[in-house]
N, C-alpha and C positions, 0 to 999 in steps of 0.2 A: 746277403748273409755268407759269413764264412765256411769252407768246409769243414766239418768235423774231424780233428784229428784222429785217424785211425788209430793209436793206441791206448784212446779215452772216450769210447765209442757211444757210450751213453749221455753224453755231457758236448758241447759247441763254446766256442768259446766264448759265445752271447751268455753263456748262462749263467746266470749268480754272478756277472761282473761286478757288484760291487761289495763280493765276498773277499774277506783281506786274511783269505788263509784256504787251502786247499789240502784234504787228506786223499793219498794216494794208495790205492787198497790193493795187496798183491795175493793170488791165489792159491791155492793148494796146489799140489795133482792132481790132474785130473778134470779141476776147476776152469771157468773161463772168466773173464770179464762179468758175464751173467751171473755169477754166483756174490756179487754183491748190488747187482743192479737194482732189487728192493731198497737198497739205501738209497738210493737216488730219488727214489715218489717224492719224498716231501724234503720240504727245506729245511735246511738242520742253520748251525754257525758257521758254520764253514761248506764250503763245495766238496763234493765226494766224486773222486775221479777212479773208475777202473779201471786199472790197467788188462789193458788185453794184447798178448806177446802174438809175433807170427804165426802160424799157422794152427791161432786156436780160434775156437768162435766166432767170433764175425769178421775174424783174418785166415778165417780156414782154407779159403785157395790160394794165400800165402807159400811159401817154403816156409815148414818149420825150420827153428833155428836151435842145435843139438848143441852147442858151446854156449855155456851165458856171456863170457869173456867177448862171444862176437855179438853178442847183443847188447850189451850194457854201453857202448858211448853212442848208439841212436835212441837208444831209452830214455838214456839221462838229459840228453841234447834236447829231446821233447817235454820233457818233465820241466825243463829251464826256461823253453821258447812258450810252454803254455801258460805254466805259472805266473810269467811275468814278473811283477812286485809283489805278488801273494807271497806269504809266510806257506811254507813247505811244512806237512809232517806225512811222515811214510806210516802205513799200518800191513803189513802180511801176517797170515796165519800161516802154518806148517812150512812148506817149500818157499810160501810166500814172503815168509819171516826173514831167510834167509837172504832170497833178493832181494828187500828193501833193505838189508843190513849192510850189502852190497852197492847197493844204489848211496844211499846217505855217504856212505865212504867216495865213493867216485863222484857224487856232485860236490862234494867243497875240497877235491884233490885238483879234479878238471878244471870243474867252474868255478871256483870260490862259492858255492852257494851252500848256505849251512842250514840244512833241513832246524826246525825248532823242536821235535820230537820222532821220533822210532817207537812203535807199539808193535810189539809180535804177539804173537800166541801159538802155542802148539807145536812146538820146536825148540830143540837141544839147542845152545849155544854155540856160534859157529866153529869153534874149536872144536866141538866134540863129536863125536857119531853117535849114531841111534845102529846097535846091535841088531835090532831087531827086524829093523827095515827093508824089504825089500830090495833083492840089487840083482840088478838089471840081465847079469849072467844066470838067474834063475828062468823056471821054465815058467810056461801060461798057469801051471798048477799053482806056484808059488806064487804069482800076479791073485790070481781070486783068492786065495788065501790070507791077501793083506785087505781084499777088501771087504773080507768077512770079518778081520780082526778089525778094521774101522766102526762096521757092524754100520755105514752110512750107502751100502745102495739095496735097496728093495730085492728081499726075498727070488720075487717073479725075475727079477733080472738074470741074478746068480743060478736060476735054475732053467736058464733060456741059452742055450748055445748058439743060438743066434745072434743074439742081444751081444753075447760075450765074445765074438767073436770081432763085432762091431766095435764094442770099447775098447778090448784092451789093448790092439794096435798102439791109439791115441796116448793112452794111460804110459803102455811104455815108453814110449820117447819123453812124455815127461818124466820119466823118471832117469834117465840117459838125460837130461838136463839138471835134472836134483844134482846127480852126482859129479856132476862140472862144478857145483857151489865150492870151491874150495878155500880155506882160510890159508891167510900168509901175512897170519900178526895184527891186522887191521884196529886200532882201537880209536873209536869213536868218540871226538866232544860235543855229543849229545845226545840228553837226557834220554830216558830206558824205559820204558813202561811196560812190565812181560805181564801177561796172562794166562794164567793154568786152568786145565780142568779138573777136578776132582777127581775125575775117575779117568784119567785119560795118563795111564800109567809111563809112557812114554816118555812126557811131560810135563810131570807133576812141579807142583810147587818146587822143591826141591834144584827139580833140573833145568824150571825157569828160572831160578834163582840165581844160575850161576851168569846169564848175559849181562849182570851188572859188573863182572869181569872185563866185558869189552867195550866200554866207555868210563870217560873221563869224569862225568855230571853225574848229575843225580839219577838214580836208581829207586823205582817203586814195581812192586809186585803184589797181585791179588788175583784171588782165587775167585771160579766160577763154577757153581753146579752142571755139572754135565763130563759127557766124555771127550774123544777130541774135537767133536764137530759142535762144545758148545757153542762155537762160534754163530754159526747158521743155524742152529737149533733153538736157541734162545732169540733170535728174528731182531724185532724193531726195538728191544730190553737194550744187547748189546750192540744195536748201532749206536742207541744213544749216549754208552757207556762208552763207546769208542771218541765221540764226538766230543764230548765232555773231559777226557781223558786230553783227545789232542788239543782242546782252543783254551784249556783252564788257565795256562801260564802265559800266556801270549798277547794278554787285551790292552796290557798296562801300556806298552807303546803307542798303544793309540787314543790314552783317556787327556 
C-alpha cells in the first residue's frame, strides 16, 4: 500500500480509485483538515480530499508556513500528482475560499490543469476586504473578540484562559497567512458556485454575489440558513449540497 500523502491525510490513494472526480475542501482559520473529515465516512460521487497545510493538525510538527505564495507550487504539484485523471473541483469556506481561488488559478497557469468547478462560501471576493476582520497588528483582546463575533467556539473556552492561551498562538499565524492572500487581477475560466449565509453579515448574498466578477463561466449563488459557520453547522445536509453542486455538470463526458 502506498503512503498517504500528507496533505490529504484522510484519504490514500487506494481510496475510491475508481471515483472520476475529486473535491478538494480548503479551511477556515483556525480550521484543520479535521474540520471536514466527517465528509469523508461515507461515499458520496466523487472523493473528498482535505487539505491539511504545514504545520496544522496532523502536520503539526511541521514548520508552519506564513507566505501562501511559498506554499502554493508544493500544494498544487500535489493536488496534480494525486488527482491524476480525476476531474478537479476546489471547494473553501472563508480563508479557504480564498486559497482554492488561488489554487484553481495556479493549477491551469503552471500545469495546464483546469479545475471543472470553484465553490466558496463565506468570503468577500478576492478583490475586496472584509473591514471588519481581524488584523493581525491587533492585540489577544481583538483575537477573542472575532471569535465571539463568529459566536463558533464554546462559551467554556472563551471564559478559560488557559484554553485561550493555547489557541490563539495557532489562530494568529493563520491569520498572518489570511492576509498574504493578495489579488493581482486573477480571473478565472471556471465556473463559480458562492454560498451565503443568511445571517452571516459579512457575507451575505450580496457580497457573495460579487465573485461572479472574477470568472469568465458561469456564475450561480444560493443562500443557506445560518450564520458563517452554516457550513459545519448544517453537517451531512451541506456536504451533500456541496457534492451535488461539484459532480452536476461534469458526468456528460463520461455517458
Amino acid at each position: 500500500m502506498k503512503d498517504k500523502n500528507h496533505w490529504f491525510p484522510f484519504v490514500s490513494e487506494e481510496t475510491n480509485v475508481n471515483d472520476k472526480a475529486i473535491i478538494f475542501c480548503f479551511h477556515h482559520a483556525g480550521g484543520t483538515a479535521a474540520t471536514y473529515r466527517p465528509w469523508t465516512v461515507k461515499r458520496e460521487e466523487a472523493m473528498i480530499a482535505c487539505v491539511e497545510l504545514p504545520g496544522k493538525g496532523t502536520r503539526r510538527n511541521e514548520r508552519f508556513i506564513f507566505e501562501f505564495s511559498d506554499m502554493l507550487p508544493e500544494l498544487a504539484q500535489n493536488i496534480v500528482k494525486f488527482a491524476r485523471e480525476k476531474k478537479i473541483i476546489l471547494f473553501g469556506h472563508s480563508m479557504g475560499a480564498a486559497m482554492a481561488f488561488y489554487v484553481t488559478d495556479y493549477l491551469y497557469k503552471i500545469f495546464g490543469k483546469k479545475c471543472e468547478k470553484l465553490i466558496v462560501s463565506g468570503r468577500q471576493a478576492p478583490y475586496q476586504e472584509n473591514p471588519f476582520e481581524f488584523k493581525t497588528y491587533m492585540g489577544d483582546d481583538a483575537l477573542v473578540n472575532e471569535l465571539v463575533r463568529y459566536n463558533a467556539t464554546p462559551k467554556a473556552v472563551l471564559e478559560n484562559q488557559e484554553l485561550l492561551d493555547f489557541i490563539l498562538p495557532g489562530l494568529r499565524q493563520d491569520y498572518i497567512l489570511n492576509e498574504t492572500l493578495h489579488y493581482h487581477g486573477e480571473i478565472l475560466n471556471v465556473p463559480i458556485a458562492a454560498h451565503a449565509g443568511t445571517g452571516d453579515y459579512e457575507a451575505n448574498a450580496e457580497i457573495m454575489g460579487l465573485w461572479s466578477e472574477v470568472t469568465t463561466r458561469p456564475f450561480c449563488l444560493e443562500e443557506f440558513c445560518g450564520s458563517h459557520f452554516f457550513v459545519t453547522d448544517m453537517g451531512e445536509a451541506y456536504k451533500k449540497k456541496v457534492v451535488k453542486e461539484a459532480v452536476k455538470d461534469i458526468w456528460e463526458d463520461y455517458e
